[in-house]
Residue frames as a rotation matrix with the C-alpha (Angstrom) as fourth column:
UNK 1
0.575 0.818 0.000 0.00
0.818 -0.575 0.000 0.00
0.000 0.000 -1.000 0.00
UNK 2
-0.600 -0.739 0.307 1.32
0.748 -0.654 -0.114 3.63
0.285 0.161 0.945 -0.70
UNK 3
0.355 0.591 -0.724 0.49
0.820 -0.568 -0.062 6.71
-0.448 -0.572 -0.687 1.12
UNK 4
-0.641 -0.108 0.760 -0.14
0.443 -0.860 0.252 9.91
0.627 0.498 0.599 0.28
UNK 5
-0.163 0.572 -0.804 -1.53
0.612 -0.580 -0.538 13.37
-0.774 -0.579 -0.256 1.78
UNK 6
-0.096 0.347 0.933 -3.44
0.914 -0.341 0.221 15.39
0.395 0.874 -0.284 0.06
UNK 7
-0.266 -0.046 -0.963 -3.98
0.604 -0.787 -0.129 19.12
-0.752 -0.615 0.237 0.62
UNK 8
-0.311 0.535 0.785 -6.72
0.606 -0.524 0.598 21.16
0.732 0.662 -0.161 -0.85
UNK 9
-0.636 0.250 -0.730 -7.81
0.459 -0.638 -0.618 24.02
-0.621 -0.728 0.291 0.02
UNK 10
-0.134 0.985 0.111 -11.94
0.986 0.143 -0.081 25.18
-0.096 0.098 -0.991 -0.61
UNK 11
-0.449 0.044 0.893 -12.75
0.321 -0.924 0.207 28.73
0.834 0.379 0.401 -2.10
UNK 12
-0.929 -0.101 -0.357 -13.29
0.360 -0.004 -0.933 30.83
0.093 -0.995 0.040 1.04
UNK 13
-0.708 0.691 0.146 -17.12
-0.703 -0.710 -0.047 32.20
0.071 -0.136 0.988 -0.11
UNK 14
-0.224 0.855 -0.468 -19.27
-0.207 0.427 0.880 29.33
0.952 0.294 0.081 0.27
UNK 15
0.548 0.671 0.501 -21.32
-0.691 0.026 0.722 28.63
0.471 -0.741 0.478 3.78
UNK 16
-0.253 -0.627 0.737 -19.74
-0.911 0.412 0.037 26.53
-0.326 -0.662 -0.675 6.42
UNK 17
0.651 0.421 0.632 -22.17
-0.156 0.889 -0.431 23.60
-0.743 0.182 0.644 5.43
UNK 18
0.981 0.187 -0.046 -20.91
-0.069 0.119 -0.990 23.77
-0.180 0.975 0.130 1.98
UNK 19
0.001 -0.987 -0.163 -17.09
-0.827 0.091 -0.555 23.69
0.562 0.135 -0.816 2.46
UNK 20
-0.464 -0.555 0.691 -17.80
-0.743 0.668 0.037 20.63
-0.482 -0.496 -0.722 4.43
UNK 21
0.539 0.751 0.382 -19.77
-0.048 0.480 -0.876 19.15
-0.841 0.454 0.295 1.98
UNK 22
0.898 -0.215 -0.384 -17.35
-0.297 0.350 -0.889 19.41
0.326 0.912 0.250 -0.55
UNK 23
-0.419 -0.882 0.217 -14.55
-0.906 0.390 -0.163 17.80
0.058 -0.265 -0.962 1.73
UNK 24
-0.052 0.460 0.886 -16.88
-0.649 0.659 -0.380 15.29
-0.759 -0.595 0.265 2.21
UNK 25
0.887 0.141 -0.441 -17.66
-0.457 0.117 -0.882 14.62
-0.073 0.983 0.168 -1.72
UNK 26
-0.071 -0.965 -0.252 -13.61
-0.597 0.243 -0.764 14.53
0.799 0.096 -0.594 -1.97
UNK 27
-0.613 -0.372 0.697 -13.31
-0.707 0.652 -0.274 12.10
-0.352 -0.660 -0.663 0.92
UNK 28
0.525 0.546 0.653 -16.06
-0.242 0.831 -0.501 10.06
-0.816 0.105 0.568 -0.92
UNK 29
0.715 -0.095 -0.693 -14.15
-0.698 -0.025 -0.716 10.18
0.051 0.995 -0.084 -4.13
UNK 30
-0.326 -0.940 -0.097 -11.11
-0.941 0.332 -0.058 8.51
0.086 0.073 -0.994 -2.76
UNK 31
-0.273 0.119 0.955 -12.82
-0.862 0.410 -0.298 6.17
-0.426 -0.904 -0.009 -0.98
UNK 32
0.770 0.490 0.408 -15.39
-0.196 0.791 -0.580 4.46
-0.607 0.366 0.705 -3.64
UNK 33
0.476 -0.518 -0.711 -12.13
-0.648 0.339 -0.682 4.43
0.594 0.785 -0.174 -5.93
UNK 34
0.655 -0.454 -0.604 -10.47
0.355 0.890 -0.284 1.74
0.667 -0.028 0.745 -3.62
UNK 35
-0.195 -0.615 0.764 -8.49
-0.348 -0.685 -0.640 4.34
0.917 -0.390 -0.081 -1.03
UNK 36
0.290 0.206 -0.935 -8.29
0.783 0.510 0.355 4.19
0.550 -0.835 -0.014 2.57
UNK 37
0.377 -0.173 0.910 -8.55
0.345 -0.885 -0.312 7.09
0.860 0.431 -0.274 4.55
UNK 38
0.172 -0.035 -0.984 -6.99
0.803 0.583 0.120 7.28
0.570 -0.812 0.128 7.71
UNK 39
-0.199 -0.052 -0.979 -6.79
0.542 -0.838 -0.066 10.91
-0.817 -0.543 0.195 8.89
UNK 40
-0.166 0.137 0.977 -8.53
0.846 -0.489 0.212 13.89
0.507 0.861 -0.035 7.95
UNK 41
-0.399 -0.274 -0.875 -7.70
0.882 -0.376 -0.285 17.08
-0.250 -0.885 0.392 9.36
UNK 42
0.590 0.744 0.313 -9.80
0.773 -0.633 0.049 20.37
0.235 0.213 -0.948 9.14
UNK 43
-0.521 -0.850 -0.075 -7.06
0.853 -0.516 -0.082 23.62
0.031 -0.107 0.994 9.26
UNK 44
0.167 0.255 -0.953 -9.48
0.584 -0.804 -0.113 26.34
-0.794 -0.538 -0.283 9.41
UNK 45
0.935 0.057 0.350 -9.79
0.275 -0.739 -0.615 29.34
0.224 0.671 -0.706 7.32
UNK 46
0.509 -0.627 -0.590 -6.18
0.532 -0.310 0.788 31.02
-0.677 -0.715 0.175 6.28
UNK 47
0.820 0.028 -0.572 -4.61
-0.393 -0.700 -0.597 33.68
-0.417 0.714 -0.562 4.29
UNK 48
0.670 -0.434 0.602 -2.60
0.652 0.732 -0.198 32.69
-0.355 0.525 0.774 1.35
UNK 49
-0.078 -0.745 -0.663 0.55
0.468 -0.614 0.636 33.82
-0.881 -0.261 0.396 0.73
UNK 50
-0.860 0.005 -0.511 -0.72
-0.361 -0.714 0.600 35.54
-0.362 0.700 0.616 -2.79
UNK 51
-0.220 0.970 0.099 -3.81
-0.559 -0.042 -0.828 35.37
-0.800 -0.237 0.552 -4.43
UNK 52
-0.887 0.335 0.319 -5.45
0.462 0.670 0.581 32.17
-0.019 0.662 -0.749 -6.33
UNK 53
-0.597 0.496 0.630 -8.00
0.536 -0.338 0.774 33.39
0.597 0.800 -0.065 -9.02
UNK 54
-0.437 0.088 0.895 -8.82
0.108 -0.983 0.150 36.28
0.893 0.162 0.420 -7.05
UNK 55
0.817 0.155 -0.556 -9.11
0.483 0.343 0.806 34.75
0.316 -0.927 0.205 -3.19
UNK 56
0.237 -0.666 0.707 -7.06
-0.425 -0.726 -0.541 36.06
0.873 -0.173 -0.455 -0.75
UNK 57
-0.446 -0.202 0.872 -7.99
-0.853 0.392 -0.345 33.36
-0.272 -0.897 -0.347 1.77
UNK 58
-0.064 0.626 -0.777 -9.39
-0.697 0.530 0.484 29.93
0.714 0.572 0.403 1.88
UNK 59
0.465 0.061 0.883 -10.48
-0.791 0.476 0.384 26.90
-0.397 -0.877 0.270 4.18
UNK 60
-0.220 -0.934 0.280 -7.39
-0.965 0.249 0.075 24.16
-0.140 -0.254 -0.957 4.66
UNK 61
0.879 0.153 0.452 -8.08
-0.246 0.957 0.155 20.31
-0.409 -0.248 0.878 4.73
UNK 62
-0.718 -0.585 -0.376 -4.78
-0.572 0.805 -0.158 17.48
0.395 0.102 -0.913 4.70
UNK 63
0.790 0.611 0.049 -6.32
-0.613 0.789 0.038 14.15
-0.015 -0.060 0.998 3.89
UNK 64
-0.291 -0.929 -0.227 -4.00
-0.885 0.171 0.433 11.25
-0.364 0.327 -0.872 4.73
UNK 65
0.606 0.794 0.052 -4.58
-0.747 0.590 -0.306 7.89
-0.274 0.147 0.951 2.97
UNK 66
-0.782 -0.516 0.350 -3.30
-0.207 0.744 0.635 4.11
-0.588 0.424 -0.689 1.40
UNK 67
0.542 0.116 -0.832 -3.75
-0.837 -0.005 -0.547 3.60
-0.068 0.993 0.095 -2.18
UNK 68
0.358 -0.584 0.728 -2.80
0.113 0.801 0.587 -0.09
-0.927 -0.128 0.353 -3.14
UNK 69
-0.120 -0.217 0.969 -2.94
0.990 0.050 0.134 1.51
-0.078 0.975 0.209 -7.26
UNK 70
-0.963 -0.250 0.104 -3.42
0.270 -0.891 0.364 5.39
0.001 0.378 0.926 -8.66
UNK 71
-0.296 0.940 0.167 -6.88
0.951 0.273 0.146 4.65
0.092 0.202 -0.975 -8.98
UNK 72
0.322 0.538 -0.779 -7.95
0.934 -0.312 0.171 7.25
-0.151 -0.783 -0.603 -6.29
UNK 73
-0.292 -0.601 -0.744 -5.44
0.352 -0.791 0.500 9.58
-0.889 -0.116 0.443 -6.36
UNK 74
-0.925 0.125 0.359 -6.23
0.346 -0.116 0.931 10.03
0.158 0.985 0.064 -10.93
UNK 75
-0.057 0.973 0.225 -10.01
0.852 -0.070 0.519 10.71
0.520 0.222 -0.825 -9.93
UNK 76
0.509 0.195 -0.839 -9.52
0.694 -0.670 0.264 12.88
-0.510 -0.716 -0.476 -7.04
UNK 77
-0.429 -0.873 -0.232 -6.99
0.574 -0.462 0.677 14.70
-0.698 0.157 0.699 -9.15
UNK 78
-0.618 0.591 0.519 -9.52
0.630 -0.023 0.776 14.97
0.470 0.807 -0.358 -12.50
UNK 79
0.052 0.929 0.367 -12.03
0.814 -0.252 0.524 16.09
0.579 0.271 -0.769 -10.48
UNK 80
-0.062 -0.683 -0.728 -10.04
0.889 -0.369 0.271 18.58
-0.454 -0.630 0.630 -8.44
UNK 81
-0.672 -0.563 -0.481 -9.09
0.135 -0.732 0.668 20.76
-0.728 0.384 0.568 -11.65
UNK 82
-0.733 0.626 0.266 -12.42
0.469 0.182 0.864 20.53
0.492 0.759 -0.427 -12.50
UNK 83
-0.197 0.335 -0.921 -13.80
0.978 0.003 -0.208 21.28
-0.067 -0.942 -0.329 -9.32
UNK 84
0.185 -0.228 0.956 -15.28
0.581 -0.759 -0.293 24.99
0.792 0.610 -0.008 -9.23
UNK 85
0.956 0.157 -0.247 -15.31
0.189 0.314 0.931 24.72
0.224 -0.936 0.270 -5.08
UNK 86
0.680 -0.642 -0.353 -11.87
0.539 0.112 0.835 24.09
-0.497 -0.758 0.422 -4.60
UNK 87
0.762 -0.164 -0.627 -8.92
-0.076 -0.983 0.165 26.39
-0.643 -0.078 -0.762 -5.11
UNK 88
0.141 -0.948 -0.284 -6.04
-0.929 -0.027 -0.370 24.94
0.343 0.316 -0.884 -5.15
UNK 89
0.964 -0.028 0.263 -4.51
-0.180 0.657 0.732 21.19
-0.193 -0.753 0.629 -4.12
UNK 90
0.254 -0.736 -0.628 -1.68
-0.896 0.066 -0.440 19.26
0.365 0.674 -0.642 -3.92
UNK 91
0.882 0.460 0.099 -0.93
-0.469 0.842 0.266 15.63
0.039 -0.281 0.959 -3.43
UNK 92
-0.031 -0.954 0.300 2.29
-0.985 -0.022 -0.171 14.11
0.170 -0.300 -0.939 -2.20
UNK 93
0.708 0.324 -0.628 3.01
-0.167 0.940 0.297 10.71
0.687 -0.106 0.719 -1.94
UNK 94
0.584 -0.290 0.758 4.63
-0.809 -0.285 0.514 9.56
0.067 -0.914 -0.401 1.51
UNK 95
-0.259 -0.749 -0.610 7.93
-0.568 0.629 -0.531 7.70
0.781 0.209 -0.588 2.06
UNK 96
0.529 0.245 -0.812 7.36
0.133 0.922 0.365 4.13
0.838 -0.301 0.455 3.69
Protein backbone atom coordinates (compact mmCIF):
# COMPACT_ATOMS: atom_id res chain seq x y z
CA UNK A 1 0.00 0.00 0.00
CA UNK A 2 1.32 3.63 -0.70
CA UNK A 3 0.49 6.71 1.12
CA UNK A 4 -0.14 9.91 0.28
CA UNK A 5 -1.53 13.37 1.78
CA UNK A 6 -3.44 15.39 0.06
CA UNK A 7 -3.98 19.12 0.62
CA UNK A 8 -6.72 21.16 -0.85
CA UNK A 9 -7.81 24.02 0.02
CA UNK A 10 -11.94 25.18 -0.61
CA UNK A 11 -12.75 28.73 -2.10
CA UNK A 12 -13.29 30.83 1.04
CA UNK A 13 -17.12 32.20 -0.11
CA UNK A 14 -19.27 29.33 0.27
CA UNK A 15 -21.32 28.63 3.78
CA UNK A 16 -19.74 26.53 6.42
CA UNK A 17 -22.17 23.60 5.43
CA UNK A 18 -20.91 23.77 1.98
CA UNK A 19 -17.09 23.69 2.46
CA UNK A 20 -17.80 20.63 4.43
CA UNK A 21 -19.77 19.15 1.98
CA UNK A 22 -17.35 19.41 -0.55
CA UNK A 23 -14.55 17.80 1.73
CA UNK A 24 -16.88 15.29 2.21
CA UNK A 25 -17.66 14.62 -1.72
CA UNK A 26 -13.61 14.53 -1.97
CA UNK A 27 -13.31 12.10 0.92
CA UNK A 28 -16.06 10.06 -0.92
CA UNK A 29 -14.15 10.18 -4.13
CA UNK A 30 -11.11 8.51 -2.76
CA UNK A 31 -12.82 6.17 -0.98
CA UNK A 32 -15.39 4.46 -3.64
CA UNK A 33 -12.13 4.43 -5.93
CA UNK A 34 -10.47 1.74 -3.62
CA UNK A 35 -8.49 4.34 -1.03
CA UNK A 36 -8.29 4.19 2.57
CA UNK A 37 -8.55 7.09 4.55
CA UNK A 38 -6.99 7.28 7.71
CA UNK A 39 -6.79 10.91 8.89
CA UNK A 40 -8.53 13.89 7.95
CA UNK A 41 -7.70 17.08 9.36
CA UNK A 42 -9.80 20.37 9.14
CA UNK A 43 -7.06 23.62 9.26
CA UNK A 44 -9.48 26.34 9.41
CA UNK A 45 -9.79 29.34 7.32
CA UNK A 46 -6.18 31.02 6.28
CA UNK A 47 -4.61 33.68 4.29
CA UNK A 48 -2.60 32.69 1.35
CA UNK A 49 0.55 33.82 0.73
CA UNK A 50 -0.72 35.54 -2.79
CA UNK A 51 -3.81 35.37 -4.43
CA UNK A 52 -5.45 32.17 -6.33
CA UNK A 53 -8.00 33.39 -9.02
CA UNK A 54 -8.82 36.28 -7.05
CA UNK A 55 -9.11 34.75 -3.19
CA UNK A 56 -7.06 36.06 -0.75
CA UNK A 57 -7.99 33.36 1.77
CA UNK A 58 -9.39 29.93 1.88
CA UNK A 59 -10.48 26.90 4.18
CA UNK A 60 -7.39 24.16 4.66
CA UNK A 61 -8.08 20.31 4.73
CA UNK A 62 -4.78 17.48 4.70
CA UNK A 63 -6.32 14.15 3.89
CA UNK A 64 -4.00 11.25 4.73
CA UNK A 65 -4.58 7.89 2.97
CA UNK A 66 -3.30 4.11 1.40
CA UNK A 67 -3.75 3.60 -2.18
CA UNK A 68 -2.80 -0.09 -3.14
CA UNK A 69 -2.94 1.51 -7.26
CA UNK A 70 -3.42 5.39 -8.66
CA UNK A 71 -6.88 4.65 -8.98
CA UNK A 72 -7.95 7.25 -6.29
CA UNK A 73 -5.44 9.58 -6.36
CA UNK A 74 -6.23 10.03 -10.93
CA UNK A 75 -10.01 10.71 -9.93
CA UNK A 76 -9.52 12.88 -7.04
CA UNK A 77 -6.99 14.70 -9.15
CA UNK A 78 -9.52 14.97 -12.50
CA UNK A 79 -12.03 16.09 -10.48
CA UNK A 80 -10.04 18.58 -8.44
CA UNK A 81 -9.09 20.76 -11.65
CA UNK A 82 -12.42 20.53 -12.50
CA UNK A 83 -13.80 21.28 -9.32
CA UNK A 84 -15.28 24.99 -9.23
CA UNK A 85 -15.31 24.72 -5.08
CA UNK A 86 -11.87 24.09 -4.60
CA UNK A 87 -8.92 26.39 -5.11
CA UNK A 88 -6.04 24.94 -5.15
CA UNK A 89 -4.51 21.19 -4.12
CA UNK A 90 -1.68 19.26 -3.92
CA UNK A 91 -0.93 15.63 -3.43
CA UNK A 92 2.29 14.11 -2.20
CA UNK A 93 3.01 10.71 -1.94
CA UNK A 94 4.63 9.56 1.51
CA UNK A 95 7.93 7.70 2.06
CA UNK A 96 7.36 4.13 3.69
Amino acid sequence: MKKYEIMFIVRPTLSEDEIKKVAKEFENVLTTNGATVTDVKEMGQRELAYEIKDFKNGYYYVITLEASDDKAINEFDRLALISGDMIRHLITKLED
